[in-house]
N, C-alpha and C positions, 0 to 999 in steps of 0.2 A: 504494500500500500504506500503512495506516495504521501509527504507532508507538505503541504502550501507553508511554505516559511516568507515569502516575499509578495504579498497581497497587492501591491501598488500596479502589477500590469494586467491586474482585472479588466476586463470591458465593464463599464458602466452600464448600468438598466437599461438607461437611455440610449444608450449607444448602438445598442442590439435591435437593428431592423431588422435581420434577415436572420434565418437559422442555417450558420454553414455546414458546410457536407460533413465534417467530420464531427458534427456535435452529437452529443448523445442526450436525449430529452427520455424525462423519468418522472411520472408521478407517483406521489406521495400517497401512498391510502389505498383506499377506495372513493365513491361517494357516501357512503355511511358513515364514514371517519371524519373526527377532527382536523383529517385533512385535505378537506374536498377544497378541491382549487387551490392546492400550492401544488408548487416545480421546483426543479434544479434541472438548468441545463449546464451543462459541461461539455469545454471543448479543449483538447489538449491540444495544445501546438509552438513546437520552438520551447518543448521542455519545462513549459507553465500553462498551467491549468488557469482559465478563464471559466469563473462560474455566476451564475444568476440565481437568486432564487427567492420566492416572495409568493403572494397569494395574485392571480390574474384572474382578468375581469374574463366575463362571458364569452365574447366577442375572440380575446387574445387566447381562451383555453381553447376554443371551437379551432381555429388557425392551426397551433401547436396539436389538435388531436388530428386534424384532418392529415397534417403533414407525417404524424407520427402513423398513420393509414393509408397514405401513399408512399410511404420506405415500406409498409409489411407487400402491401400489392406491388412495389417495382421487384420485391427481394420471389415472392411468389412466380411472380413470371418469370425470372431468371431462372430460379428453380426446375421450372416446369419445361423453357425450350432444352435446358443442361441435359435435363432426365432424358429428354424426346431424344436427344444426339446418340446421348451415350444407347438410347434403345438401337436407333439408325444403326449406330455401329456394331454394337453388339449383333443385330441380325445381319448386317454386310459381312461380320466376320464367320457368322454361322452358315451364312451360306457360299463362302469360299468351302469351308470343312466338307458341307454336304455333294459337293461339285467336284470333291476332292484335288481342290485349287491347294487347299494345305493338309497336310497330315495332324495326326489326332496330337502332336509332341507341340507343332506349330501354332495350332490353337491353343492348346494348354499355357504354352511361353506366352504367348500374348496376352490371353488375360492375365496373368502372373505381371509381368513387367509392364501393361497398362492397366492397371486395376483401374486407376480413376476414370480411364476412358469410357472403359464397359458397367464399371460398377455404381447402380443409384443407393449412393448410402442415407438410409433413415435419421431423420430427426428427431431422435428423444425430447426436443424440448419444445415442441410442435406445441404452441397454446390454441384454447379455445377462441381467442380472438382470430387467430389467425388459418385457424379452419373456417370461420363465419366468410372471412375472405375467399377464401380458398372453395370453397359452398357458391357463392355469388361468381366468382370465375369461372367454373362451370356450367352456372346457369344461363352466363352469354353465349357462352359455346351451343351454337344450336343444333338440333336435330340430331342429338344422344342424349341418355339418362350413362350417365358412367356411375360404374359397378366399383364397390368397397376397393377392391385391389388397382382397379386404374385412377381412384383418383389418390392412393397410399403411393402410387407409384408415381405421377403427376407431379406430387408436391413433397416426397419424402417424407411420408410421414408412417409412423407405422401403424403396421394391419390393424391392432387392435384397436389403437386409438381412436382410427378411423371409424370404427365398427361401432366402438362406444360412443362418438358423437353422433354420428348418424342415426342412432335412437334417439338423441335426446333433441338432434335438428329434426328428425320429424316429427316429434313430440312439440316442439314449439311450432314450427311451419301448421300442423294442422291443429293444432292449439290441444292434444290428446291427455288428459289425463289418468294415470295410472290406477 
């Protein structure tokens, strides 16, 4: 953990129009807590931390959550074209094997020394928020209903987790209760 010992090259409240790329914005609480509408954002750069943090009005927390909702949707669709490649490749290399363009050692090397290529690794830390995303990005996708394992695969996330939200999104989408 770093120690802020020189506070003086803070950015000022005021200062802070825009939220830069590397900041990292964090709310405090929930809305049921004592600490509904405060922040800290933090932005490290050039080996000092620049921090904010206070109670925001309506308007500036709507701003800050929309922005903090468009990094989980740009990091999703990154996710999701990554997975799509690594699938691409993965079956371009399975069907060189089948064509016997390579032998069974040839295949084998390849996945071994391209793992990240072929391989979609799951996200343990997949939150509920960003399955709601991830639910709504599929919904613009039109003309399929994707199945538990393509959208685990999609967005790395894993099977089960998927399985467990998907009772509780349709439990809300048709308002069902238990």
């Amino acid at each position: 953990m770093h120690s802020i010992k020189d506070t003086s090259r803070f950015i000022e409240m005021e200062a802070l129009t825009s939220m830069p790329f590397n900041s990292q914005y964090k709310k405090l609480g929930d809305s049921s807590t004592i600490y509904k509408g405060t922040f800290v954002v933090a932005v490290y750069e050039d080996n000092i931390y620049n921090c904010v943090s206070g109670i925001i009005s309506p308007p500036v927390r709507k701003w800050l959550s929309d922005f903090h909702i468009t990094e989980m949707k740009e990091n999703l669709y990154v996710t999701a074209i990554e997975n799509l490649y690594k699938k691409i490749d993965y079956l371009q290399l399975t069907m060189q094997y089948n064509q016997e363009l390579i032998d069974e050692a040839e295949f084998d090397y390849e996945l071994e020394t391209h793992e990240d290529r072929y391989l979609i690794k799951v996200n343990d830390n997949f939150s509920t928020e960003e399955f709601d995303i991830a639910m709504a990005i599929t919904q613009k996708l039109k003309n399929r209903i994707y199945s538990s394992d393509e959208v685990a695969e999609m967005f790395s996330i894993p099977l089960e987790k998927v399985d467990n939200l998907l009772v509780v999104y349709e439990q809300v989408k048709y308002n069902i209760s238990e």
